[in-house]
C-alpha positions, 0 to 999 in steps of 0.5 A, a space after each residue: 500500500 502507498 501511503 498518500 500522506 496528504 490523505 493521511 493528514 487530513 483523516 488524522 483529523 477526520 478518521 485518526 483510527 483508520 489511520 492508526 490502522 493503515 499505519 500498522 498495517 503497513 508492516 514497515 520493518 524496524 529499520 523503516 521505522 526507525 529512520 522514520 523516526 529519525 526523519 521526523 525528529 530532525 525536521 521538527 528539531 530544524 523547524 523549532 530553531 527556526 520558529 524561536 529565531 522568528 519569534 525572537 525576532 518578531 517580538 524583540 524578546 530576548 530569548 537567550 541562547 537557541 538550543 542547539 538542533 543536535 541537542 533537541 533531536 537527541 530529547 524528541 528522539 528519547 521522548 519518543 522511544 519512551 513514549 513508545 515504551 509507556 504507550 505499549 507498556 501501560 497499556 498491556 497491563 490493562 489488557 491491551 495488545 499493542 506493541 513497542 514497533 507500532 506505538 513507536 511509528 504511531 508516535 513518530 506519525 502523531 510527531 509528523 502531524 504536529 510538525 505541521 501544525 508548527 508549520 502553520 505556526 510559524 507562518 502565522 506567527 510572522 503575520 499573527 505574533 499573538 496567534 502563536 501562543 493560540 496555536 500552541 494550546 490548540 496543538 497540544 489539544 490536538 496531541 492528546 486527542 490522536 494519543 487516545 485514539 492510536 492508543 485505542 487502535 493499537 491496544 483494542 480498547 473500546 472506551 475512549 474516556 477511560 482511555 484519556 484518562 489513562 494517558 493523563 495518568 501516563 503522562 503525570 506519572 512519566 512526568 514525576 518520574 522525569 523529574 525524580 530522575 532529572 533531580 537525582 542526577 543534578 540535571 535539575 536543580 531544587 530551589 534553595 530554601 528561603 530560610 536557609 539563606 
């Protein structure tokens, strides 16, 4: 099956499950999906310099230094494999039967459509400054709503509010553990007490 990707874009609006579908249907081997993976990372990496370089530009707020790309698509690339991870793990606990391979490309897609939308934001965010902020919220809206429904595909399940909450809780959970982790290894570092100085 050749995917056309302008299709898929609009039923991941439309029809997001048959995507998901056609997704794993396609059988990609792992180099494919790693590769893909890859692929997306960068471009997205490449495209959120760019958008902080015009957003700097635009408002003439000094955003301190631009993270390197190098340094983002090693993160987005991490994030996704764990989110793979927590997305076929989770999931399998509570019955599910999806699999790393394909919550890892359902990610990667969920990344490519979002890389869109960063896009769009980035061309409104030169006429509209105030549309950027908008765009923003309706993105990550846009995130979760394809997260529960690729992750009711990939693991079978029916419900799709008992299957968000799953996700938030996911989501907190990794976010606290992050934290646990980032802290502990002094990537992080606590505030001082007020008291102690």
């Amino acid at each position: 099956m050749q995917p056309d990707l302008k299709e898929w874009l609009i039923r991941s609006f439309t029809d997001p499950k048959s995507v998901a579908r056609d997704l794993i249907g396609l059988n990609l081997n792992a180099n494919a999906r790693f590769m893909a993976m890859v692929l997306v990372v960068v471009m997205t990496a490449i495209l959120g310099t760019l958008a902080q370089l015009v957003f700097s530009f635009i408002t003439k707020v000094d955003i301190g230094t631009v993270t390197p790309p190098l340094t983002v698509v090693g993160l987005q690339g991490a994030l996704l494999v764990y989110g793979a991870f927590a997305m076929s793990f989770v999931g399998q606990r509570f019955g599910g039967h999806g699999k790393f391979p394909d919550a890892l490309l359902l990610l990667t897609w969920i990344e490519f459509v979002l890389m869109i939308g960063q896009m769009i934001q980035v061309v409104l965010m030169v006429f509209f400054p105030i549309s950027a902020t908008l765009m923003s919220v309706l993105l990550v809206a846009l995130m979760f709503y394809l997260l529960v429904q690729f992750t009711m595909v990939l693991h079978g399940f029916e419900n799709p509010v008992a299957t968000g909450f799953g996700v938030i809780l996911t989501f907190l959970g990794s976010a606290m553990i992050a934290g646990i982790v980032l802290v502990s290894t002094g990537l992080v570092q606590m505030p001082a007490d007020p008291a102690s100085l």
